[in-house]
C-alpha positions in Angstrom: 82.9 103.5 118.2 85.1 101.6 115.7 88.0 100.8 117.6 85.9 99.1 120.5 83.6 97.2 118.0 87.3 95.7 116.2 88.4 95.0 119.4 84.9 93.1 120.5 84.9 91.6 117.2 88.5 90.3 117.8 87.8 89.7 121.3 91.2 91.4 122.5 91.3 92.9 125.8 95.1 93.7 126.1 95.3 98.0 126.3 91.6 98.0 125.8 90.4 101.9 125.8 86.9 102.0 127.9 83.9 102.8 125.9 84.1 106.1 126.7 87.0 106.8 124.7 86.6 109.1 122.3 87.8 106.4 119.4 87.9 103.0 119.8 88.9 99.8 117.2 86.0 97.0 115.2 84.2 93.7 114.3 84.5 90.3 112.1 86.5 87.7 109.0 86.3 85.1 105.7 88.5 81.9 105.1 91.1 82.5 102.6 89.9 81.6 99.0 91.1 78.2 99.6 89.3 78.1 102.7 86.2 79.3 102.6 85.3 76.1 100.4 83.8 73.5 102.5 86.6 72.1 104.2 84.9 68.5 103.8 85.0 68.6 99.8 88.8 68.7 100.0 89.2 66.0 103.4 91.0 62.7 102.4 89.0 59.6 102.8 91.2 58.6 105.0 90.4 61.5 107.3 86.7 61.8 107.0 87.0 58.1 109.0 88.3 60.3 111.8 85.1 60.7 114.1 84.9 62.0 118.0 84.4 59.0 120.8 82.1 60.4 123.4 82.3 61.0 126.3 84.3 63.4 125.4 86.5 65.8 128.1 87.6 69.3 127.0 89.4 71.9 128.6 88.6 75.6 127.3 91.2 78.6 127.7 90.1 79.6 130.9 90.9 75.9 132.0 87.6 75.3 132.5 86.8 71.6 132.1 83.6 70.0 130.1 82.3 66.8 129.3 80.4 65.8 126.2 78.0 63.1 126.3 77.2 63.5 122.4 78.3 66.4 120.0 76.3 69.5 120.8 73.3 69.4 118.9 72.8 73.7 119.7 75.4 75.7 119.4 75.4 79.9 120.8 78.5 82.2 119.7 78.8 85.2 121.3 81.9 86.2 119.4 82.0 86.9 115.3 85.4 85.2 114.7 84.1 82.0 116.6 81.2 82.0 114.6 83.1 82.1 111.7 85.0 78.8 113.0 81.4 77.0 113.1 80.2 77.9 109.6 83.6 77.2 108.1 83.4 73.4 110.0 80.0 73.0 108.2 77.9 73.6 111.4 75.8 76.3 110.7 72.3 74.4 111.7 73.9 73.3 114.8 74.3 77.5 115.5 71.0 78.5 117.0 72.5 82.4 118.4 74.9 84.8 117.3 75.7 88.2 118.4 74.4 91.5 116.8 78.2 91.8 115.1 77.9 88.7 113.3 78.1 89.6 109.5 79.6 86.4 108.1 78.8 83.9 106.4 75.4 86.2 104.7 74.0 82.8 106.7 74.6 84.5 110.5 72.1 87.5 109.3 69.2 84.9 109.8 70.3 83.4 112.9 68.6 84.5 116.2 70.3 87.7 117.9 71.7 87.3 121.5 73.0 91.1 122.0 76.1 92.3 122.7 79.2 90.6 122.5 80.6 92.0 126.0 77.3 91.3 127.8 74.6 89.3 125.8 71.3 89.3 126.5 70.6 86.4 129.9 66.8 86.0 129.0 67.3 85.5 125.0 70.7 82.9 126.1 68.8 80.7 128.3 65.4 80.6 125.8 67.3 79.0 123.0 68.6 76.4 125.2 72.1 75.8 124.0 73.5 72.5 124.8 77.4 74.8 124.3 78.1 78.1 124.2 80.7 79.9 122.6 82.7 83.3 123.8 86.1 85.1 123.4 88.1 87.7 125.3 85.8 90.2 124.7 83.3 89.1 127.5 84.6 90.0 131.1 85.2 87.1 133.3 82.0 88.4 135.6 79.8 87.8 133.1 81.4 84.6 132.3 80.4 83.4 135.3 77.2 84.6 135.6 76.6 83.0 132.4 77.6 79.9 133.8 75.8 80.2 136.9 72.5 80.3 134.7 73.6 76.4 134.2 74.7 77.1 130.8 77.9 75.4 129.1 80.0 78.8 128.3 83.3 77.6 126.5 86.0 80.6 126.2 88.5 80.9 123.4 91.3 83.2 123.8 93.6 83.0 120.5 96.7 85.3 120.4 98.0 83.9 117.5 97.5 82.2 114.1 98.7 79.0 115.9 96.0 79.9 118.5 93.6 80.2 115.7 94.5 76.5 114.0 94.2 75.3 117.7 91.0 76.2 118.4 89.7 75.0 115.0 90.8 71.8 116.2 89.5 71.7 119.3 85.8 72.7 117.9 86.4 70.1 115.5 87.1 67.3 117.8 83.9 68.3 120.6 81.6 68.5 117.1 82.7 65.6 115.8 84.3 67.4 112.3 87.5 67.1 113.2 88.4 65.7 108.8 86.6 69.7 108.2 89.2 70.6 110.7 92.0 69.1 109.4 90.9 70.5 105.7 90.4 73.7 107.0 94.0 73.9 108.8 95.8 72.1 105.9 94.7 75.3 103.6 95.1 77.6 106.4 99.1 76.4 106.6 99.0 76.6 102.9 98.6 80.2 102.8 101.1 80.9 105.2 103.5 79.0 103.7 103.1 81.2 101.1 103.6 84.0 102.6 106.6 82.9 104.4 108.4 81.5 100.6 107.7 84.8 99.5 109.5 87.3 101.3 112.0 84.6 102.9 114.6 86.5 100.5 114.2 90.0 102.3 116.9 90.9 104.1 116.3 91.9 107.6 117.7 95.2 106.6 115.3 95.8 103.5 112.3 94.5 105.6 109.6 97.7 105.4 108.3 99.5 108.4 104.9 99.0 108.9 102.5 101.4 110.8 98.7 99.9 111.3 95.7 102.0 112.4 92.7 100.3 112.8 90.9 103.3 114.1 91.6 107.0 114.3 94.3 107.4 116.7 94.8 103.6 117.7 97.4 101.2 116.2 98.7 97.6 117.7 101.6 96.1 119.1 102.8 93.2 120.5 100.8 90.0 121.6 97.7 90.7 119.1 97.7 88.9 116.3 97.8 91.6 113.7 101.2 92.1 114.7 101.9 88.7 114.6 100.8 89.0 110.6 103.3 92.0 109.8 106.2 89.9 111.2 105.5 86.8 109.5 104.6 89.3 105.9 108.2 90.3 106.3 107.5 93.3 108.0 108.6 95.4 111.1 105.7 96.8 113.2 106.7 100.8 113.7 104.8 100.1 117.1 106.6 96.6 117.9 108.0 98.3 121.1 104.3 98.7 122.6 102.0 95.8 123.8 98.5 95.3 122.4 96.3 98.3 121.5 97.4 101.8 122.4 96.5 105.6 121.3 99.3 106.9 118.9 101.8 109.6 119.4 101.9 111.4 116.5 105.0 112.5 116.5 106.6 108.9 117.2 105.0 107.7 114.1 106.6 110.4 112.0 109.5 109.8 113.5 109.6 106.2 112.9 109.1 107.0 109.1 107.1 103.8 107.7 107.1 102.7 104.6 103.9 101.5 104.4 100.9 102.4 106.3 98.0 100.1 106.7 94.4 101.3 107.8 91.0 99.5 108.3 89.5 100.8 104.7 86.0 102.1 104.7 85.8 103.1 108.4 84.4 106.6 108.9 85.2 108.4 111.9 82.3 109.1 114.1 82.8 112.0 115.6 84.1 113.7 112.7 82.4 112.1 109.4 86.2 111.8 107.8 87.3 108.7 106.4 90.2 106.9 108.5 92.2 107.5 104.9 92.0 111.2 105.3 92.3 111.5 108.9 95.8 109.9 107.9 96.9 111.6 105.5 95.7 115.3 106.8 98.0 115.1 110.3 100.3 117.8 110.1 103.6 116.7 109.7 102.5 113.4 108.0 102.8 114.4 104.7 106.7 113.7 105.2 106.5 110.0 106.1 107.6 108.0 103.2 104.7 105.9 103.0 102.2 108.4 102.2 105.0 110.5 100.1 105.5 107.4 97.7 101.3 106.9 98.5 102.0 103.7 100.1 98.6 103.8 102.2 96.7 100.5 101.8 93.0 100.1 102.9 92.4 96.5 104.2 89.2 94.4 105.2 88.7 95.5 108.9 86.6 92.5 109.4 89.2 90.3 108.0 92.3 92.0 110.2 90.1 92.2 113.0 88.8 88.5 113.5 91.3 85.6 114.5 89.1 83.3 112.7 89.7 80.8 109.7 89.9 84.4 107.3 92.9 84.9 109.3 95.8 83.6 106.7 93.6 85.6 104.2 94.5 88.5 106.0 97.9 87.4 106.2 97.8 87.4 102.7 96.6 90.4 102.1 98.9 92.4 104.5 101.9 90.7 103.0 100.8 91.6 99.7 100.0 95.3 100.5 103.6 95.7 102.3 105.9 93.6 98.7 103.5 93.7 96.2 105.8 92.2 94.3 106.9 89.4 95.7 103.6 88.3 96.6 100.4 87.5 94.5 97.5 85.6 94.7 
């Protein structure tokens, strides 16, 4: 099941196996060292004047409009990166739900369980009377509107990229009146990939490394998810750049392709088999000739933080960027 619980986790849908698949990818993220501090200890004075005039009129992804009398005194996220959005703004009383993937901040483990994050529970939703409620891509549009038809204010967030990310953080900031935590948070968030970018801006687009990611056995990522988005900006070039979103392997392709580097969601255990993803990798036939596991260039990352487009996300930025020039880039 660990490709499908990345991908709830994440809340992509785009090549989405059903659950029946025999292998699917994970769930959840941290703010990058810088931020995971409370983004209000480092907002100017200048822009913790910066306060929310209600009413207030939002329009969510799905360009579904909402008006706020007052900032929402009970919050519900049914999605772990969105939650993470909530704690990192400071709001983690105002969070009365979370789904049964939320793992971070150790605060969500306390927090009231609302089920899954495709289909939470109706009865448990409407009990904790939310004043918002929070989702991502991972919950069908059916149950969407069901949820809504229970007269319950579902918002949806669908972030594709880190600019996506920084967006949303601003949006949640400005409906919960914390839009100086906002601003904090997106200032270090910007730092980091600055970073990044300074660090490998001397690569040459022909020295750039070829990158292969597999998140769980058998499935890697391409274009319009995030993760991709993070080997670019690393100084990297995606082996499966030519595919779009999540898709099984060919095993052949990748050996063909050659990476230099091959990323993998570390600690993942496959569950039909028992084997670690690492040895899954590494014991294909044929493998054993692709130069990244020759030269034993085959990096375990945070699934959690790869998986989540949440305020860990430049974190994981960092860490893939580090993983593919470790010697350009350090922390």
């Amino acid at each position: 099941m660990a490709l499908l619980l990345v991908l709830a986790g994440c809340g992509a849908d785009n090549g989405t196996p059903d659950a029946s698949s025999s292998a699917s990818p994970a769930a959840a993220a941290s703010p990058s060292a810088s931020a995971s501090a409370s983004a209000s200890e480092s907002a100017s004075p200048a822009a913790a004047e910066k306060h929310t005039t209600y009413p207030l009129t939002v329009t969510d992804a799905q360009g579904r409009s909402f008006t706020f009398e007052q900032a929402p005194e009970r919050i519900i996220s049914t999605s772990p990166a969105e939650t993470e959005i909530l704690f990192a703004l400071g709001l983690g009383d105002k969070v009365v739900g979370v789904s049964d993937y939320d793992d971070y901040p150790a605060e969500t483990k306390d927090k009231p369980k609302i089920g899954d994050v495709i289909k939470p529970n109706e009865e448990t939703l409407v009990s904790l009377t939310p004043d918002l409620v929070i989702t991502g891509l991972s919950m069908p549009e059916d149950v969407a509107d069901r949820i809504r038809s229970l007269n319950l204010k579902l918002y949806r967030n669908i972030p594709r990229t880190m600019d996506d990310v920084m967006e949303t953080i601003a949006q949640f900031g400005l409906i919960t009146d914390r839009q100086a935590e906002a601003d904090a948070l997106i200032a270090s968030m910007k730092a980091d990939i600055q970073k990044v970018k300074d660090a490998v801006a001397a690569v040459a687009p022909e020295d750039r490394k070829k990158v292969y990611v597999e998140i769980a056995p058998g499935w890697t990522v391409g274009q319009g998810e995030f993760l991709d988005e993070l080997i670019s900006v690393a100084g990297g070039v995606n082996v499966a750049g030519d595919t779009t979103g999540w898709s099984e392997i060919s095993e052949e392709k990748i050996v063909q392709s050659n990476p230099d580097v091959i990323l993998y969601a570390a600690d993942l255990v496959d569950y039909e088999t028992g084997k670690p993803l690492e040895d899954i990798i590494r014991g294909r036939s044929g493998w054993e000739k692709i130069a990244a596991i020759e030269e034993d260039r085959v990096i375990g990352l945070d699934e959690n933080i790869l998986s989540r487009p949440g305020p860990r996300i430049t974190q994981g930025l960092l860490d893939v960027a580090k993983a593919i020039y470790p010697d350009l880039v350090k922390e």
